[in-house]
C-alpha positions in Angstrom: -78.3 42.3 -34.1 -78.8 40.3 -31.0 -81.1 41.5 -28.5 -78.4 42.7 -26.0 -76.7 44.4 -28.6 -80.1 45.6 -29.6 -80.7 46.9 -25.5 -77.3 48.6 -25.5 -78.1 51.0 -28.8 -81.5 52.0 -27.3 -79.7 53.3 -24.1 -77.4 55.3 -26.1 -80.2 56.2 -28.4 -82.1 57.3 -24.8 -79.0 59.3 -23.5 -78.4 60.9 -26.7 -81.8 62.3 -26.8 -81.7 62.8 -23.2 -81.2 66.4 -22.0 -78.7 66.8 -19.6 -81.0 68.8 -17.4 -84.5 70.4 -18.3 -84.0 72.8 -21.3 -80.6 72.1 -21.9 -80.5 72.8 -25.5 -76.5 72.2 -25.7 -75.8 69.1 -23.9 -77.5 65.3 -23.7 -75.9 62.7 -21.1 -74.2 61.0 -23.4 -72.8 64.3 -25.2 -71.7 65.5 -21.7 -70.2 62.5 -20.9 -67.8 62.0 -24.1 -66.7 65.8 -23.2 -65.7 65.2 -20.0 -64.3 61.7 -20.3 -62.3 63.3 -22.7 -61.2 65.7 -20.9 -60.1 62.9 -18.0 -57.9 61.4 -20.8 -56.4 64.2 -22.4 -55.3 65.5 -19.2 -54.6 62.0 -17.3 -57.0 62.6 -14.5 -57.2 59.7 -11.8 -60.7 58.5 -11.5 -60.6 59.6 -7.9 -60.1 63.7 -9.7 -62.4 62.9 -12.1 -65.2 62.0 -9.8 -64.9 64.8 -7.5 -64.7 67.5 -10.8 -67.8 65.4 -11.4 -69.4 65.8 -7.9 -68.4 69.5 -8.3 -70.3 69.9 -11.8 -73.4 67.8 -10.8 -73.7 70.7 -7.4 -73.4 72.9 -10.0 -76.3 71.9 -12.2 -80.2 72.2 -11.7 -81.3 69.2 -9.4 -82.9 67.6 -12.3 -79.4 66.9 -14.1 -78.9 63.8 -15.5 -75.2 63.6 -14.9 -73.7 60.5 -13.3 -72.3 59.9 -10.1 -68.9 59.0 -10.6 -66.4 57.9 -13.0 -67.9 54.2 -13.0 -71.3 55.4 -14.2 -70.2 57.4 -16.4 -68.1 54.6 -17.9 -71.4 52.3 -18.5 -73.2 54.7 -20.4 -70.1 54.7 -22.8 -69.6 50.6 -22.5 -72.5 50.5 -25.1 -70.0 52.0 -27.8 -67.5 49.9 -27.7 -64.8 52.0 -26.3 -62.9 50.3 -24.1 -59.2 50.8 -23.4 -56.3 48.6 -22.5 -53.3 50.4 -20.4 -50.2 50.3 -21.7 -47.3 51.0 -19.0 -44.3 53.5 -20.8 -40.6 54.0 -19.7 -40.5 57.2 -17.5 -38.8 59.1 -20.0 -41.0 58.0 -22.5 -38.6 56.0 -24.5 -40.8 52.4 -25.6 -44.1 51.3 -24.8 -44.0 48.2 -22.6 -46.5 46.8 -25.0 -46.0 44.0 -28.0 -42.0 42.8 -28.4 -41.4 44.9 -24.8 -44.6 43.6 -22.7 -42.2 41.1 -20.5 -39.4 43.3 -20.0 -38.8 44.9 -16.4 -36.7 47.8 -17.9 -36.4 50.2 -20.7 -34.2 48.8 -23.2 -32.9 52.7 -24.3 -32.3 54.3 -20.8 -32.1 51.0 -18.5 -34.7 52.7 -15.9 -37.2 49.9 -14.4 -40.5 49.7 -15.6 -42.1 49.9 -11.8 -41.5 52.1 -8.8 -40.6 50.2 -6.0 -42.3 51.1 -3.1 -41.8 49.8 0.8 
């Protein structure tokens, strides 16, 4: 193991024995974070909803919470897993993925509808 893959398993290591706030027996950072990044997938939250929920939460907890700022924080305590993401655009009536054979086409094959909104 290299010594900056070495750094990166001590911070999860530190924010999964981290409690989330003192005496938090249910929750570490990194715990808390999975949940809700989760939660921001599973229910295709922007970044810009998921940091205010986040903002709301962090109020909501003793001053001595741990919780991240925003979305981007959040995402470098995860970065040390390995789970990153590549978008993938989808026909509006979820007919193909625009990914593999489709990646270079403009429209869906099945319903003819283009793959971006124009806007003015």
């Amino acid at each position: 193991m290299d010594s900056e893959a070495f750094k990166n398993y001590e911070k999860l290591l530190k924010n999964a024995k981290q409690e989330l706030y003192p005496g938090c027996e249910n929750f570490s950072v990194l715990t808390t974070i999975v949940e809700l990044m989760h939660g921001k997938i599973k229910f295709r939250l922007s970044n810009k909803c998921f940091d205010y929920f986040l903002g709301v939460i962090k109020r909501m907890l003793p001053k001595e919470n741990c919780l991240p700022e925003d979305h981007k924080s959040a995402q470098k305590v995860l970065k040390g897993l390995g789970l990153g993401y590549q978008k993938i655009h989808s026909c509006v009536n979820n007919c193909i993925l625009f990914y593999k054979e489709n990646k270079s086409l403009d429209k869906c094959p099945v319903c003819n509808e283009p793959r971006f909104k124009m806007t003015s």
